[in-house]
C-alpha atoms as a printed R data frame, in Angstrom:
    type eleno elety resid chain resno       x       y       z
1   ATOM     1    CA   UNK     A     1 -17.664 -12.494  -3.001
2   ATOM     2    CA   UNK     A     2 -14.593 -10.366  -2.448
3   ATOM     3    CA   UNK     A     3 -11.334 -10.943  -4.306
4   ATOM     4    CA   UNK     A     4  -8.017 -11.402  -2.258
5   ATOM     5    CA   UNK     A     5  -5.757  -8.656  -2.432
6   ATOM     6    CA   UNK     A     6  -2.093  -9.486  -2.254
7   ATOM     7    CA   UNK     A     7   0.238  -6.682  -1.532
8   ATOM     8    CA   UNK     A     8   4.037  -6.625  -1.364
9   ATOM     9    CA   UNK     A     9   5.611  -3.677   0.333
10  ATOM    10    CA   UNK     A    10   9.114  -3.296  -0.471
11  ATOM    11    CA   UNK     A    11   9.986  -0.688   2.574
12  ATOM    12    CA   UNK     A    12  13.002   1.340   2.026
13  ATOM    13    CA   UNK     A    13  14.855  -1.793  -0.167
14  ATOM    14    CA   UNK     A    14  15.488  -1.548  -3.895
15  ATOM    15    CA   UNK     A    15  17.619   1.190  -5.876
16  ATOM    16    CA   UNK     A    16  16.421   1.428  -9.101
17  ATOM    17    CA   UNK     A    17  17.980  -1.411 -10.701
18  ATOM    18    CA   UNK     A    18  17.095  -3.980  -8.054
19  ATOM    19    CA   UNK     A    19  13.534  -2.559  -8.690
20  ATOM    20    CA   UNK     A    20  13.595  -3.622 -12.244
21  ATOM    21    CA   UNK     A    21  15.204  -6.579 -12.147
22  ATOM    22    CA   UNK     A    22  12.089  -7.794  -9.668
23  ATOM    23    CA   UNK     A    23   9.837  -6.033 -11.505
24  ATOM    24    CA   UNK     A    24  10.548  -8.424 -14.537
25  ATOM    25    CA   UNK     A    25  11.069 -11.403 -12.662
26  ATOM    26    CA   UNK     A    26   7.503 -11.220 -10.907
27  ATOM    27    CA   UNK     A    27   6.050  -9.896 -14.360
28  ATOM    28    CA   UNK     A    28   7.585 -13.355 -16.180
29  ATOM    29    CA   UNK     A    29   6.563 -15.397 -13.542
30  ATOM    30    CA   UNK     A    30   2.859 -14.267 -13.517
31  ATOM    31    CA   UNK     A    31   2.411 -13.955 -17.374
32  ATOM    32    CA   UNK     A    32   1.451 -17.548 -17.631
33  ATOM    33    CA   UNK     A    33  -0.415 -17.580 -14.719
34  ATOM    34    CA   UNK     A    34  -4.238 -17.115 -13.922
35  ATOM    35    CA   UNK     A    35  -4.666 -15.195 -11.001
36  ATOM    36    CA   UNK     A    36  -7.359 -15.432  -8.118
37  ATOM    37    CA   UNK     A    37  -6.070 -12.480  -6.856
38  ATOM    38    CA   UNK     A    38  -5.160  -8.962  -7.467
39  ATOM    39    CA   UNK     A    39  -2.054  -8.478  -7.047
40  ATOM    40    CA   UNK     A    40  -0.088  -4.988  -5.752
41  ATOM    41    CA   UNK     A    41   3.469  -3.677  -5.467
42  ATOM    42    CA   UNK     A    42   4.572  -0.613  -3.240
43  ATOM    43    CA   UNK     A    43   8.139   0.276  -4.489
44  ATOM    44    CA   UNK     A    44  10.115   2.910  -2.807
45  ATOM    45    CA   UNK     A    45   8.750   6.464  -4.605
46  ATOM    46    CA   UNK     A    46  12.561   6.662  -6.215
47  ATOM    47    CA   UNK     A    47  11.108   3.351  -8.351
48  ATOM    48    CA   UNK     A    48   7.176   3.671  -8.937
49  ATOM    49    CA   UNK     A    49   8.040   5.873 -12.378
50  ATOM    50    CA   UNK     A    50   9.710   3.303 -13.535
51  ATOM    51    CA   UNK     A    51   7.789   0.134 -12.229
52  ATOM    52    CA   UNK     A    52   4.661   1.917 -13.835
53  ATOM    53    CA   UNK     A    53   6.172   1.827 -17.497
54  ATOM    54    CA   UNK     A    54   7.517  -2.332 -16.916
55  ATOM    55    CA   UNK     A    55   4.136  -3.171 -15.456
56  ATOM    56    CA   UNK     A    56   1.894  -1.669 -18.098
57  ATOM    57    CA   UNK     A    57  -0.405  -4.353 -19.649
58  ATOM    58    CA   UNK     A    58   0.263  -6.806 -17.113
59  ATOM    59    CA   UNK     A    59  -2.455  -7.598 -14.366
60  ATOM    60    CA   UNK     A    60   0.137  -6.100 -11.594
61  ATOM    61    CA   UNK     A    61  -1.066  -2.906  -9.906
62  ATOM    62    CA   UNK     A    62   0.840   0.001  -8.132
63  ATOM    63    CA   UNK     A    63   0.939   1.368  -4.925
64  ATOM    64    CA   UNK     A    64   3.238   3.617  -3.203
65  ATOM    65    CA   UNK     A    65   4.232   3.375   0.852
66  ATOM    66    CA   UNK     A    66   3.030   6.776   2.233
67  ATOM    67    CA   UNK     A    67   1.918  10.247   1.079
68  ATOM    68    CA   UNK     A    68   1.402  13.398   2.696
69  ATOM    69    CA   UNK     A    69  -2.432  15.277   3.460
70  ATOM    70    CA   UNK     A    70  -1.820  18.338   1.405
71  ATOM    71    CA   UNK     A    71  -1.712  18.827  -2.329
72  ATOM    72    CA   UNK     A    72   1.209  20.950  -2.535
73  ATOM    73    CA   UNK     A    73   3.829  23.207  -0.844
74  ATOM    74    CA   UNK     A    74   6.113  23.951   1.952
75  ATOM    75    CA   UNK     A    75   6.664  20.446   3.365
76  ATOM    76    CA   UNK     A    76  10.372  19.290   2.351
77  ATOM    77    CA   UNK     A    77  10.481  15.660   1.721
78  ATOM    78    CA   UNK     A    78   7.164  14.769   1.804
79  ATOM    79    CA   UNK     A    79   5.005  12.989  -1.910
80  ATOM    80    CA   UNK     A    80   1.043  14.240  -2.159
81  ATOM    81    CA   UNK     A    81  -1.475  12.133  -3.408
82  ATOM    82    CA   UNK     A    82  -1.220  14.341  -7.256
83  ATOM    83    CA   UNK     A    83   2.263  13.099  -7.203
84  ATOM    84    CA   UNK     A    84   1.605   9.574  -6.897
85  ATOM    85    CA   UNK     A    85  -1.397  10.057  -9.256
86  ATOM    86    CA   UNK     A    86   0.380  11.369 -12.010
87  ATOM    87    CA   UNK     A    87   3.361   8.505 -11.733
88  ATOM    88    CA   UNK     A    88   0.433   6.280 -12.262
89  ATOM    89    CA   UNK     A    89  -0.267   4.540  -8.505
90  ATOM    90    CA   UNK     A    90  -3.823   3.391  -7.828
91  ATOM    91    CA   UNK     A    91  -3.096   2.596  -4.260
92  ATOM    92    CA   UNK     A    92  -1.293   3.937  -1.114
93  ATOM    93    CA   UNK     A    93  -0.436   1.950   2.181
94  ATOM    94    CA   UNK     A    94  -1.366   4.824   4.886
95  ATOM    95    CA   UNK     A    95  -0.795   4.008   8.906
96  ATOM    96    CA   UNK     A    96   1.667   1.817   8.444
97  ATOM    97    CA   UNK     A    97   2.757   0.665  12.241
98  ATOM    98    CA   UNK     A    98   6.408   1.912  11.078
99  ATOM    99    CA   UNK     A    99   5.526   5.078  10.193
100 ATOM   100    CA   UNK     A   100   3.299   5.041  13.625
101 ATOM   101    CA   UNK     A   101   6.025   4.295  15.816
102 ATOM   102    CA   UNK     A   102   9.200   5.581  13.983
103 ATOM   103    CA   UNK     A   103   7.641   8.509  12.572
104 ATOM   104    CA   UNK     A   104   5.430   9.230  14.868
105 ATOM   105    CA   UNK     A   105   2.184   9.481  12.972
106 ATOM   106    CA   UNK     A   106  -0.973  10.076  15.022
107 ATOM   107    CA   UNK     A   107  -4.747   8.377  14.360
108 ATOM   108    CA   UNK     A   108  -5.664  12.044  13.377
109 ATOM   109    CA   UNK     A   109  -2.626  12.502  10.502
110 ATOM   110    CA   UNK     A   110  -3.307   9.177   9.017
111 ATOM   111    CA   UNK     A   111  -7.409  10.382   8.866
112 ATOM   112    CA   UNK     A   112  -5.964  13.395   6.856
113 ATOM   113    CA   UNK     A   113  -4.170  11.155   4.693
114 ATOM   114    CA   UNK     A   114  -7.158   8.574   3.813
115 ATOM   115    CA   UNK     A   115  -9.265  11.224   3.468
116 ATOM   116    CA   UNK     A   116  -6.672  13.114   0.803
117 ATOM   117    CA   UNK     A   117  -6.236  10.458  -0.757
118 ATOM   118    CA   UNK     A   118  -9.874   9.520  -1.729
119 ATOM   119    CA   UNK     A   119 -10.453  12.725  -2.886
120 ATOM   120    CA   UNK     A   120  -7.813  11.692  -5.522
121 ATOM   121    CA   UNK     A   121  -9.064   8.714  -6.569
122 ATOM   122    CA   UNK     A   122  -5.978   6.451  -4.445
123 ATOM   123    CA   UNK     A   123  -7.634   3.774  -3.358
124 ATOM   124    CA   UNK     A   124  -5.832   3.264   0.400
125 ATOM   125    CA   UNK     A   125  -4.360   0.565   2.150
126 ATOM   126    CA   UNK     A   126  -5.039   1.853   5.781
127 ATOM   127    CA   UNK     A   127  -2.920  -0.466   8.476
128 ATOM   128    CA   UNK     A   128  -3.971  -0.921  11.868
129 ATOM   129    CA   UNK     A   129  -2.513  -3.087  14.754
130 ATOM   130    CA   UNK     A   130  -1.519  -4.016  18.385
131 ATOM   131    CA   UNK     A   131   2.179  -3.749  20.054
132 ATOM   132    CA   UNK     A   132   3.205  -7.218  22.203
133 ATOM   133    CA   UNK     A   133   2.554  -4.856  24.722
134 ATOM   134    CA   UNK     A   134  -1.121  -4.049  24.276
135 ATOM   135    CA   UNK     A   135  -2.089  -7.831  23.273
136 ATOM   136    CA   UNK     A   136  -0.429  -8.955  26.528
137 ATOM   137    CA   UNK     A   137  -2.891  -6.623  28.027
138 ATOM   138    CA   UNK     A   138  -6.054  -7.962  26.525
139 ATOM   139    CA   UNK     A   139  -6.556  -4.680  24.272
140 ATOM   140    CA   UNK     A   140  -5.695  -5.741  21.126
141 ATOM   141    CA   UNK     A   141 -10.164  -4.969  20.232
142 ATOM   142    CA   UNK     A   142  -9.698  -1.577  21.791
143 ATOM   143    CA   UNK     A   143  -6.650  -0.617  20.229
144 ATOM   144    CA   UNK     A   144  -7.667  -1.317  16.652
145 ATOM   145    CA   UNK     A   145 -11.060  -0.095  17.420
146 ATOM   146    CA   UNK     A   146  -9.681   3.581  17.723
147 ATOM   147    CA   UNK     A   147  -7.085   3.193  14.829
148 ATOM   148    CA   UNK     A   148 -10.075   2.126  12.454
149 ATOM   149    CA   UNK     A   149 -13.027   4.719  13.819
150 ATOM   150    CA   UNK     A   150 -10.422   7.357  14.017
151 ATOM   151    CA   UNK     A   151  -8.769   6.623  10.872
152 ATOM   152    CA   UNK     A   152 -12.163   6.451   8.678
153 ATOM   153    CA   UNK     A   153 -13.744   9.825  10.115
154 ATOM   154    CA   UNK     A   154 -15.759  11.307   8.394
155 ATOM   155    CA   UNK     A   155 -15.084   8.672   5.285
156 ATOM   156    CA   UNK     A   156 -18.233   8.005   3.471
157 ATOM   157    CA   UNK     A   157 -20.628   5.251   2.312
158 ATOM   158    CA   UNK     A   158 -19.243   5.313  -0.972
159 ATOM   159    CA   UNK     A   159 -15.655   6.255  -0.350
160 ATOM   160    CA   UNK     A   160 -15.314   3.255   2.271
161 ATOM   161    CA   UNK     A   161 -15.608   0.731  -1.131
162 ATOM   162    CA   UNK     A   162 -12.493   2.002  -2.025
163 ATOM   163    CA   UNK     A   163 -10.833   1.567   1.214
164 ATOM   164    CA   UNK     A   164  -8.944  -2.007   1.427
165 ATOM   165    CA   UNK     A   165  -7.888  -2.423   5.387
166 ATOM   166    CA   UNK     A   166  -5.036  -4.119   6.667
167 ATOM   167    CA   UNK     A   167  -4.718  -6.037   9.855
168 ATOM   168    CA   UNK     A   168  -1.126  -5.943  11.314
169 ATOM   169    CA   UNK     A   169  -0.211  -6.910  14.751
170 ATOM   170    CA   UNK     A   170   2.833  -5.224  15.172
171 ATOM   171    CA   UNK     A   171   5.102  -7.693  17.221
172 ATOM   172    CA   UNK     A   172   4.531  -9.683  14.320
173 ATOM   173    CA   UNK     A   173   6.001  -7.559  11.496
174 ATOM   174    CA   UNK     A   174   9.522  -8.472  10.743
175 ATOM   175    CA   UNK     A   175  10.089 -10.406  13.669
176 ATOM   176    CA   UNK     A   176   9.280 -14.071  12.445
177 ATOM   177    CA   UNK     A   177   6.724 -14.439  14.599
178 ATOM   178    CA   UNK     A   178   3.473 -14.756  12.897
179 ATOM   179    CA   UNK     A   179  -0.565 -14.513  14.378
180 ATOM   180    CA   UNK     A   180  -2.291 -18.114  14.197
181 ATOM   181    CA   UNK     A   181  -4.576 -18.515  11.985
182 ATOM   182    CA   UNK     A   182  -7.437 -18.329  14.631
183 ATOM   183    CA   UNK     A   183  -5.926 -15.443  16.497
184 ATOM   184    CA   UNK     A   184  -5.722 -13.588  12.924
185 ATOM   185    CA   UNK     A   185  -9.426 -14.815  11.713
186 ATOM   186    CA   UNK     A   186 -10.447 -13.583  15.492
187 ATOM   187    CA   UNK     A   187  -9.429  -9.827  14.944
188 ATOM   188    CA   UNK     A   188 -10.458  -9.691  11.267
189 ATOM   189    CA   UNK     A   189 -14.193 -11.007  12.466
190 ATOM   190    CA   UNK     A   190 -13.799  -7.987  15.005
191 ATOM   191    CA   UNK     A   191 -12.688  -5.393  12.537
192 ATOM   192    CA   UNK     A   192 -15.724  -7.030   9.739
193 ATOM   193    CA   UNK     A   193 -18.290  -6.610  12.590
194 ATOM   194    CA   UNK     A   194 -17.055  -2.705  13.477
195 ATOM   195    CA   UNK     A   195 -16.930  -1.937   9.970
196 ATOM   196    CA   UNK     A   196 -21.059  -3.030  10.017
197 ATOM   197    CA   UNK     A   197 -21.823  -1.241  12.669
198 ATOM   198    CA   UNK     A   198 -20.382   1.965  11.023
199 ATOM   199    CA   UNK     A   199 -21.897   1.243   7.499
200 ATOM   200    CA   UNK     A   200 -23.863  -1.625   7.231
201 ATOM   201    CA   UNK     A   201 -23.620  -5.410   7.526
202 ATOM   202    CA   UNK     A   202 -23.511  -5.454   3.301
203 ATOM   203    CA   UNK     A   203 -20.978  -2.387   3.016
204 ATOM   204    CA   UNK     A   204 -18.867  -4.312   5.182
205 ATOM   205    CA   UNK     A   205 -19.342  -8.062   3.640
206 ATOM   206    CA   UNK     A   206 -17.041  -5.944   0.240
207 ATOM   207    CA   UNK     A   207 -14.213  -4.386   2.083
208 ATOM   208    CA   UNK     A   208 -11.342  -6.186   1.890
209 ATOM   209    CA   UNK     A   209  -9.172  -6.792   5.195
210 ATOM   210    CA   UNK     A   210  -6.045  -7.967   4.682
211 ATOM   211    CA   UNK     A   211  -3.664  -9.946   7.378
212 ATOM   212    CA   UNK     A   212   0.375  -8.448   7.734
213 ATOM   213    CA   UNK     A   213   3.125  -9.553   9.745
214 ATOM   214    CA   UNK     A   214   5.481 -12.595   8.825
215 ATOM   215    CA   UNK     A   215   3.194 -13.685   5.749
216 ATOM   216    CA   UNK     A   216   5.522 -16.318   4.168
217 ATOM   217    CA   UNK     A   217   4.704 -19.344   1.522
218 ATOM   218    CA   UNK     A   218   4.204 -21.928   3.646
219 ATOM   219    CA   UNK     A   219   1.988 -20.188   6.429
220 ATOM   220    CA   UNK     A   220   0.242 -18.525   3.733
221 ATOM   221    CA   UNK     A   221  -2.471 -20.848   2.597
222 ATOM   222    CA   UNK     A   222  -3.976 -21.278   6.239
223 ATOM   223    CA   UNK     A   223  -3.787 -17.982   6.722
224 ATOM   224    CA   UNK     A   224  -5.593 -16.586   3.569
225 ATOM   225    CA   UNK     A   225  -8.289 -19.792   4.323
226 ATOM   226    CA   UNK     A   226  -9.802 -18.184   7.123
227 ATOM   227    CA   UNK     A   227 -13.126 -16.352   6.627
228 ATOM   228    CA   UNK     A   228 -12.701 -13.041   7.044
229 ATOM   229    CA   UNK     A   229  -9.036 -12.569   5.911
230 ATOM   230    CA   UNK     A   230  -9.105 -11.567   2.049
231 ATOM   231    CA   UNK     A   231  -5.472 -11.115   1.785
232 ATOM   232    CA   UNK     A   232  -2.000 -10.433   2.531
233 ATOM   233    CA   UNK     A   233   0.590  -7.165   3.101
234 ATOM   234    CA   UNK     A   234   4.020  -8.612   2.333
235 ATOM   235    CA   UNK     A   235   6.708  -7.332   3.556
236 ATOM   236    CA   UNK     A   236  10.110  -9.522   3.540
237 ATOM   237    CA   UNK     A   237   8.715 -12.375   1.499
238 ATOM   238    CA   UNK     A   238   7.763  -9.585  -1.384
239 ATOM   239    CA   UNK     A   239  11.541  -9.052  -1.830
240 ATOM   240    CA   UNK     A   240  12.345 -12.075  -3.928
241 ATOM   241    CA   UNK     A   241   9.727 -13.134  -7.000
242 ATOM   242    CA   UNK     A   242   9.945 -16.829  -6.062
243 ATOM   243    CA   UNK     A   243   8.503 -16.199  -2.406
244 ATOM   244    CA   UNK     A   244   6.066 -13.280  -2.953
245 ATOM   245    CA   UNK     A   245   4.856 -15.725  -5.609
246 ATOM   246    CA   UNK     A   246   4.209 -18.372  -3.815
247 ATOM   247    CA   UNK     A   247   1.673 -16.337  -1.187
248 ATOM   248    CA   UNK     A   248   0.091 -15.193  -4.988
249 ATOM   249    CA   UNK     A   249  -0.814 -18.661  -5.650
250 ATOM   250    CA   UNK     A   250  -1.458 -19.900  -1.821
251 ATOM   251    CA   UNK     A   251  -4.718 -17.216  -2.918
């Protein structure tokens, strides 16, 4: 049976302070508590240090928001996977639909990326989702078809375990507006059924597939009942302890 995965991605929010002070809310909130989830939190990178040392021997885990394909040199601005590693991270959200359309990031980049980061133990959070646009014109299937097959190239058997996937329709992220319950269940089916027909029926039936976009507290339990959806990436509602803790326990 797979375990829900709930991850909060805190964007470009938090200076360091702001970081703690969440940090040690969430941490008091959930000491009491026994989880049916694991639980994640992607901090800007000018916070994961930090967040590392305040969530040490708590049942919090780290991730960080996006990393570069090479190990080292020339590229000004940009974190590789031995960074993140040695700051303590065990995951990375990679193909993010910001960092698609802002930044410009292609299906063959974000490959690089999953692919780098495997090779350094990261366990990746790799996003994938439709515009308004492309749902409106019936290709929602198609589009995340390409994202995942082009995104998991040449990704192995045993490095796919590692691989958690997350399902984010973009006009959905930050916008209010949230994918019903059935529309949500409908894609994740899709992507559980590609992801068999690339590995296997039982490789697939372990990888987790999250749902993004709009996850709140009270929409969170019917989403997070369907079938196929083991999960949540959080965006806004990961901001504030008592919020981001409620879609915890809606797991």
């Amino acid at each position: 049976m797979r375990r829900k995965v709930i991850a909060g991605n805190w964007k470009m929010n938090n200076d360091l302070q702001q970081s703690v002070t969440l940090i040690e809310e969430l941490k008091n909130s959930l000491a009491e508590k026994a989880l049916n989830c694991d639980v994640i939190i992607c901090p800007p990178f000018t916070s994961l240090y930090e967040a590392k040392k305040l969530i040490e021997g708590s049942l919090i885990k780290l991730g960080a928001q996006n990393m570069f394909y090479e190990d080292e040199g020339a590229f000004t601005g940009e974190v590789s996977a031995p960074m993140l590693k040695s700051v303590g991270c065990e995951y990375v959200i990679l193909g993010h639909s910001e960092r698609r359309t802002i930044f410009g990031e292609k299906d063959e980049m974000i490959n690089k990326k999953v692919k780098k980061a495997l090779a350094h133990n990261l366990k990746p959070i790799l996003c994938v989702g439709e515009t308004l646009e492309e749902r409106e014109k019936d290709v929602t299937e198609k589009v995340v078809k390409r994202q995942i097959e082009k995104g998991l190239n040449d990704v192995t058997p045993d490095e796919i375990l590692n691989v958690i996937i997350a399902y984010e329709p973009v006009w959905a992220i930050g916008t209010g507006k949230t994918a019903t319950p059935q529309q949500a269940q409908e894609v994740h089916a899709f992507i559980r059924k590609l992801l068999a027909s690339m590995y296997s029926k039982d490789f697939a039936a372990m990888i987790p597939i999250q749902y993004g976009g709009s996850v709140k507290p009270d929409n969170a339990k019917e989403l997070l009942s369907q079938k196929d959806i083991d999960g949540a990436l959080v965006g806004g509602a990961c901001l504030k302890a008592d919020s981001f803790i409620g879609i915890i326990e809606a797991a």
